[in-house]
C-alpha positions as CSV (number, residue, x, y, z in Angstrom):
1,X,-23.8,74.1,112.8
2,X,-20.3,73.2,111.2
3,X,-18.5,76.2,110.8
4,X,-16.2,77.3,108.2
5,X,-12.2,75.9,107.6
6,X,-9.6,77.9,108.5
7,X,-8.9,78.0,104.2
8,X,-11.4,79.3,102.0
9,X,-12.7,76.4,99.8
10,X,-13.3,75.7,96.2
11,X,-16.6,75.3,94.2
12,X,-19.3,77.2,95.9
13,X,-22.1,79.1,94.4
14,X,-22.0,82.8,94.7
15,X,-24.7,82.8,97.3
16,X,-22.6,80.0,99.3
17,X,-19.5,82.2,99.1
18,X,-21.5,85.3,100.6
19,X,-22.6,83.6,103.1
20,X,-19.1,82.2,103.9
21,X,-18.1,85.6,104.3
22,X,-21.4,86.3,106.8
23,X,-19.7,83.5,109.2
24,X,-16.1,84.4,108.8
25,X,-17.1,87.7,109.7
26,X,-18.6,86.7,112.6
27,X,-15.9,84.5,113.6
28,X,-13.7,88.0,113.5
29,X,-11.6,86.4,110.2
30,X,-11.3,89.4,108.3
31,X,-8.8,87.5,105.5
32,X,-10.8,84.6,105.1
33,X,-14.2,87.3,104.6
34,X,-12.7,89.5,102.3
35,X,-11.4,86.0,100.1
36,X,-15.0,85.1,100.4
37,X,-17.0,88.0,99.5
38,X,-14.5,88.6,96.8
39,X,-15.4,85.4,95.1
40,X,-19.1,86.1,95.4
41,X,-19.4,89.4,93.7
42,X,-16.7,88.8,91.4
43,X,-19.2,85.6,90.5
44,X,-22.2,87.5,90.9
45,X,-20.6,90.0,88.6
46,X,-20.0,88.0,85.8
47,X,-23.2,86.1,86.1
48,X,-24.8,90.0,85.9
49,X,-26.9,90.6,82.7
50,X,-26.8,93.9,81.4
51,X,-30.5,93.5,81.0
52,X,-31.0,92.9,84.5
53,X,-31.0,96.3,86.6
54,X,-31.8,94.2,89.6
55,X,-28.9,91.9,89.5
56,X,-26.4,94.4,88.3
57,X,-27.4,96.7,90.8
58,X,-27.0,93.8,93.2
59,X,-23.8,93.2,92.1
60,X,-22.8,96.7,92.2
61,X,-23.7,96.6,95.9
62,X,-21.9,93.1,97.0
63,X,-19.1,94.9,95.5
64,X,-18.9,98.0,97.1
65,X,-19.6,96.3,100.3
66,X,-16.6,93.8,99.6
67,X,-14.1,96.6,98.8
68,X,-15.2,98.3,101.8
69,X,-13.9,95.6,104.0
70,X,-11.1,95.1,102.3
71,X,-10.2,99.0,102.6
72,X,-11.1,98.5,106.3
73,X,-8.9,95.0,106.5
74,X,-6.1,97.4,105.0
75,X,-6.4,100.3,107.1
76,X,-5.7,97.9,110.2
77,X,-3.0,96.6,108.6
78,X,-1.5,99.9,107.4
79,X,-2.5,101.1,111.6
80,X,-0.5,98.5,113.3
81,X,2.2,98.8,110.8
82,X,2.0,102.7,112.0
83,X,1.7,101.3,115.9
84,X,4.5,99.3,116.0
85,X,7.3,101.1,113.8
86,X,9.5,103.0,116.4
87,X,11.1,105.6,114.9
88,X,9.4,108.1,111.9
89,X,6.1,106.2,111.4
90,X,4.7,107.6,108.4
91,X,7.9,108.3,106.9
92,X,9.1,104.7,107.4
93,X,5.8,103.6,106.2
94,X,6.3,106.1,103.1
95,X,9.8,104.8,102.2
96,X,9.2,101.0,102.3
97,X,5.5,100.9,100.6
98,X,5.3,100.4,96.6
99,X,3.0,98.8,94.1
100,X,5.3,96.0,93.6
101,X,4.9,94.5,97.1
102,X,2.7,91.9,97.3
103,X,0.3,92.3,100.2
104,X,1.2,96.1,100.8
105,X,-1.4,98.0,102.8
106,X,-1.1,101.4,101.3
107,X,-0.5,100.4,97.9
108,X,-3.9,98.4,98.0
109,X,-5.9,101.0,100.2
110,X,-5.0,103.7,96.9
111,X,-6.6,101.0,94.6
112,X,-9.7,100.9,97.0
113,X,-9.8,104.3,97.0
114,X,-10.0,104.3,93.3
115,X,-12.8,101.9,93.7
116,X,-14.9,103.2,96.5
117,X,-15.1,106.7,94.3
118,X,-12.1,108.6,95.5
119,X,-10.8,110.9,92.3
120,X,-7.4,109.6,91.6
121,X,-5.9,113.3,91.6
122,X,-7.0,113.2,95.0
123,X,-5.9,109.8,96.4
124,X,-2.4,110.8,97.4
125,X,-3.2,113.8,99.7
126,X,-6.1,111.7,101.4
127,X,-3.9,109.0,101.7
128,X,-1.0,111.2,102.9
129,X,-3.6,113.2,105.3
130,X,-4.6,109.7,106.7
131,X,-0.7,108.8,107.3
132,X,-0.2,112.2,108.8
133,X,-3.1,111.7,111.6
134,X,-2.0,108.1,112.4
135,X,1.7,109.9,112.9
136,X,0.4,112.5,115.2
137,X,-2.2,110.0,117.2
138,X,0.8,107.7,117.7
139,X,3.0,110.6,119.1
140,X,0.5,111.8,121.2
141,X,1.1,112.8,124.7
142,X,-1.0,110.6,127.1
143,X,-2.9,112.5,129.2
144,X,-2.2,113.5,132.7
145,X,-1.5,110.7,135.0
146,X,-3.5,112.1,137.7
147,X,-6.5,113.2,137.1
148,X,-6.4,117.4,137.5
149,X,-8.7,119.3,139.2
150,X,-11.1,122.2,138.0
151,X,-12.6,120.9,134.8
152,X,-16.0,121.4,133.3
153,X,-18.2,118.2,133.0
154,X,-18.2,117.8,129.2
155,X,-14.6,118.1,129.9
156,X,-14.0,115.2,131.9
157,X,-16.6,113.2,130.1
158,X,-13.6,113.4,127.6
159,X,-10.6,112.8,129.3
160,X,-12.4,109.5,130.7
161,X,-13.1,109.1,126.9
162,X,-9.3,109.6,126.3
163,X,-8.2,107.4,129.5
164,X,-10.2,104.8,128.5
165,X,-8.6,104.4,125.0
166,X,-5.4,104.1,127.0
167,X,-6.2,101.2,128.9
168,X,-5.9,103.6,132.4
169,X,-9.2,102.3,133.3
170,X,-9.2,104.0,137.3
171,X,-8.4,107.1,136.1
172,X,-11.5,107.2,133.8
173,X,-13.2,106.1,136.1
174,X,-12.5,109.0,138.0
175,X,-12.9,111.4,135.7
176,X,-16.2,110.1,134.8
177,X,-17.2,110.0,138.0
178,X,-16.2,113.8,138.4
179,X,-18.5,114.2,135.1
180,X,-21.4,112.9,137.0
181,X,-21.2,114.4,140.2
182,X,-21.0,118.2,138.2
183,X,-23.7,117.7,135.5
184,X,-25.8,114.3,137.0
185,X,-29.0,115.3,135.1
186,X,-27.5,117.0,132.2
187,X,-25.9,115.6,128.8
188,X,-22.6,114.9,129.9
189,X,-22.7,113.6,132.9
190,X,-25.5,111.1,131.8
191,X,-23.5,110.3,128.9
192,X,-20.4,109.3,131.2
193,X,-22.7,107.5,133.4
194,X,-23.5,105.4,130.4
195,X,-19.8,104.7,129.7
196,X,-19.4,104.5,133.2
197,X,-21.5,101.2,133.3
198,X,-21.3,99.8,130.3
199,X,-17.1,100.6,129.1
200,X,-15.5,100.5,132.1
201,X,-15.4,97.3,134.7
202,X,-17.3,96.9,137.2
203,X,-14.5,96.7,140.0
204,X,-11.9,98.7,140.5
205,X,-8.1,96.7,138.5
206,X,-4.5,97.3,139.5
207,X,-2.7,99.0,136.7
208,X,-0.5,95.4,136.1
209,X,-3.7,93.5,135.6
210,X,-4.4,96.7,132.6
211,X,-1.2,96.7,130.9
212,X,-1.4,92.9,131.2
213,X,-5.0,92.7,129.4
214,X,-3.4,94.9,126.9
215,X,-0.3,92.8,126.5
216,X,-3.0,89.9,125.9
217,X,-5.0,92.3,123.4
218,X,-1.4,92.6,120.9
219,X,-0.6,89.2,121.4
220,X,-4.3,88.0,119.6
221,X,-3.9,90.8,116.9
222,X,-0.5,90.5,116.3
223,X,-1.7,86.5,115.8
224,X,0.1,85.2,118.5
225,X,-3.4,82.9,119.8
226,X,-1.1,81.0,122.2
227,X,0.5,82.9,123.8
228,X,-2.5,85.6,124.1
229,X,-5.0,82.8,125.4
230,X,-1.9,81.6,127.8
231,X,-2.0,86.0,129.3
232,X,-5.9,85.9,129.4
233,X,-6.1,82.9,131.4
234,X,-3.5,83.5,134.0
235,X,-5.1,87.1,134.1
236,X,-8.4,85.8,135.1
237,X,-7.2,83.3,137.6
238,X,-5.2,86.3,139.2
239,X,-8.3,88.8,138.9
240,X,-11.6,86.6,139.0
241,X,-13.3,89.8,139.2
242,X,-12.0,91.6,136.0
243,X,-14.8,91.2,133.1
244,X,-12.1,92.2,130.3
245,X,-10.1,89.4,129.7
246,X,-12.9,87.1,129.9
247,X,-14.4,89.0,127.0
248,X,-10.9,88.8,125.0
249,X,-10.8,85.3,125.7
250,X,-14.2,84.5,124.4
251,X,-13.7,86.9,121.3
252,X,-10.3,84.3,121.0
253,X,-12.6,81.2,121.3
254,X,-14.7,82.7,118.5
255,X,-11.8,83.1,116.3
256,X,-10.7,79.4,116.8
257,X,-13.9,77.9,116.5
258,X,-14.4,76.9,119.8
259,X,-17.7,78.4,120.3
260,X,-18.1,76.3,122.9
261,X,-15.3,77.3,125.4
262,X,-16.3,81.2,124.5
263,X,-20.0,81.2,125.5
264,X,-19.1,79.3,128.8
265,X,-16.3,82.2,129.2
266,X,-18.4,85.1,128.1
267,X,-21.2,83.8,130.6
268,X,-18.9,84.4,133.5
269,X,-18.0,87.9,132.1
270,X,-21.8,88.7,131.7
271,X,-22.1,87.6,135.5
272,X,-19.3,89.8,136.7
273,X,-20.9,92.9,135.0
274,X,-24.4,92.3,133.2
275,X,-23.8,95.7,131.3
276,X,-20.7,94.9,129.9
277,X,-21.6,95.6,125.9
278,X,-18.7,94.0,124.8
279,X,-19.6,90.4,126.1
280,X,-23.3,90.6,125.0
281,X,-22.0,91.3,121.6
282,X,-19.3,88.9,121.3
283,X,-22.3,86.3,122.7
284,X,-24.9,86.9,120.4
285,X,-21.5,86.0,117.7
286,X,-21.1,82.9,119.5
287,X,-24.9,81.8,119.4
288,X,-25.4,82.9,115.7
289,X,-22.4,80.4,114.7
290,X,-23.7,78.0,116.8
291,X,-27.2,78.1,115.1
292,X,-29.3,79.8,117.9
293,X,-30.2,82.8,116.1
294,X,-33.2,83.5,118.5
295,X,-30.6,83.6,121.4
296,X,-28.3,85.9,119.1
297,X,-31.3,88.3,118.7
298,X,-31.8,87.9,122.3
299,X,-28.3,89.1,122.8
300,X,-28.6,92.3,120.8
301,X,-31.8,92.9,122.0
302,X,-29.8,93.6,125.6
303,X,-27.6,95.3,124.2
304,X,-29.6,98.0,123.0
305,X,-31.6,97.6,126.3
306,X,-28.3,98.5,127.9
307,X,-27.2,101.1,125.2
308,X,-29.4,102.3,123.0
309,X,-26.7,104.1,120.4
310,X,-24.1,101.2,119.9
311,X,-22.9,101.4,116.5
312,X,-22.1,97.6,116.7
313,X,-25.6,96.2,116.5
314,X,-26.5,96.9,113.3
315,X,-23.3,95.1,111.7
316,X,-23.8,92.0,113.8
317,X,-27.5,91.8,113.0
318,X,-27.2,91.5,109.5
319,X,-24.7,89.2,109.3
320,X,-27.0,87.2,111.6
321,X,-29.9,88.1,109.0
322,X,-27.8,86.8,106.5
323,X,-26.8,83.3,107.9
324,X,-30.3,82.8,109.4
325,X,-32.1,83.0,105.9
326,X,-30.3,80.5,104.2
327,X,-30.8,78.1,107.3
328,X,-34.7,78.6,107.7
């Protein structure tokens, strides 16, 4: 199946521009979606009669999901701005933002807000609230470099919740582990034995090879695909035993097009660690862009063998759902 260029084109239908936005999507090109899915309500809007309470009310919805992306698209945006400024964060952010800047994050996430229902009397403290959290996760102190002694179960199910987010993948794995070994039959210690298997790798990594996979992880979202597929691969030729970059790699392929290269990639990460979520769900991507939507079912279908609550599986199934019924 041919997929999409790396520009949104011209002259399709509605229904061909929604569907454009299903493969982008799955592809991981939030832009090129939103540009899509814009076109297709705003088409599907116009093409609306007020007669029609079925195709306005689909309208309405193609909408509402479209501006949702596009408030999610901005968020990122507004997050990394947040991530990488190095002195005040929201203040910065505060000062330099304005409705005149083309392309501004905040200025377009208060239009959304607008949009998606938000009273406008109420849009600057939300939006303020939201810059005031991103401030304060940003500052943060990191937890404890060692892992301390004397916690609850529930307790260190969280700090491996909180090590994990951090990249410090052998301390969570400690601290999971201590979850387990306090409350094995109970809540929390059969939730961190879940995360356990299927969020943290396999085999024990060296802290390099962590910071490194994170170094590759801001290279690809900072859109430096170069230089982060250049990281990846010497990581994995380093560490042939660490799942993660394999998974960032294929996720990379995706983006590119090169579905190809990512399902032969994502196969070894699978093999590393069958219950690595990540790489089942990046796989049943690759296979839905490549046409094999039994095998991209399949994929998901593992995935919720592996772990049954993963928010991700609905998303990715209905883009599937989407792409599948205009090919069948």
């Amino acid at each position: 199946m041919p997929l999409p260029p790396k520009e949104v084109p011209e002259g399709l239908t509605s229904k061909g521009y929604k569907r454009l936005g299903a493969l982008y999507m799955l592809m991981g090109c939030q832009k090129q979606a939103v540009d899509a899915l814009t076109r297709s309500s705003e088409m599907r809007r116009a093409l609306a009669s007020t007669e029609d309470p079925e195709k306005n009310k689909e309208a309405e919805v193609d909408g509402a999901m479209t501006e949702s992306l596009k408030f999610s698209l901005n968020l990122l945006k507004l997050w990394r701005k947040a991530a990488t400024d190095d002195e005040d964060g929201a203040g910065a952010l505060r000062a330099e933002t304005g409705a005149e800047q083309d392309g501004d994050a905040e200025a377009e996430i208060r239009k959304q807000l607008v949009v998606l229902g938000v009273p406008e009397g109420e849009v600057d403290q939300y939006l303020n609230k939201l810059l005031d959290s991103m401030t304060e996760l940003k500052n943060s102190d990191p937890p404890p470099l060692d892992v301390p002694e004397g916690l609850s179960a529930a307790e260190y199910y969280e700090l491996g919740l909180k090590y994990k987010e951090i990249g410090w993948t052998e301390q969570a794995r400690d601290a999971l582990a201590f979850a387990i070994e306090l409350d094995a039959d109970g809540e929390s210690g059969q939730s961190a034995a879940s995360y356990l298997r299927t969020k943290i790798p396999r085999h024990p990594v060296p802290l390099v090879a962590e910071q490194t996979n994170i170094h590759g992880f801001n290279q690809f979202c900072s859109g430096d695909e170069a230089g982060a597929q250049e990281t990846f691969e010497a990581l994995i030729a380093e560490y042939p035993d660490f799942e993660w970059p394999y998974g960032n790699l294929g996720c990379l392929f995706i983006q590119l097009g090169d579905v190809a290269k990512a399902k032969k990639i994502l196969r070894k990460a699978i093999e590393i660690n069958p219950h690595y979520v990540n790489a089942w769900l990046h796989m049943s991507r690759a296979e839905a862009l490549d046409g094999n939507y039994d095998e991209a079912y399949k994929c998901l279908s593992e995935v919720e063998a592996i772990e049954d609550g993963e928010t991700s599986i609905a998303g990715i199934k209905k883009l599937v759902d989407e792409i599948a019924a205009e090919d069948y």
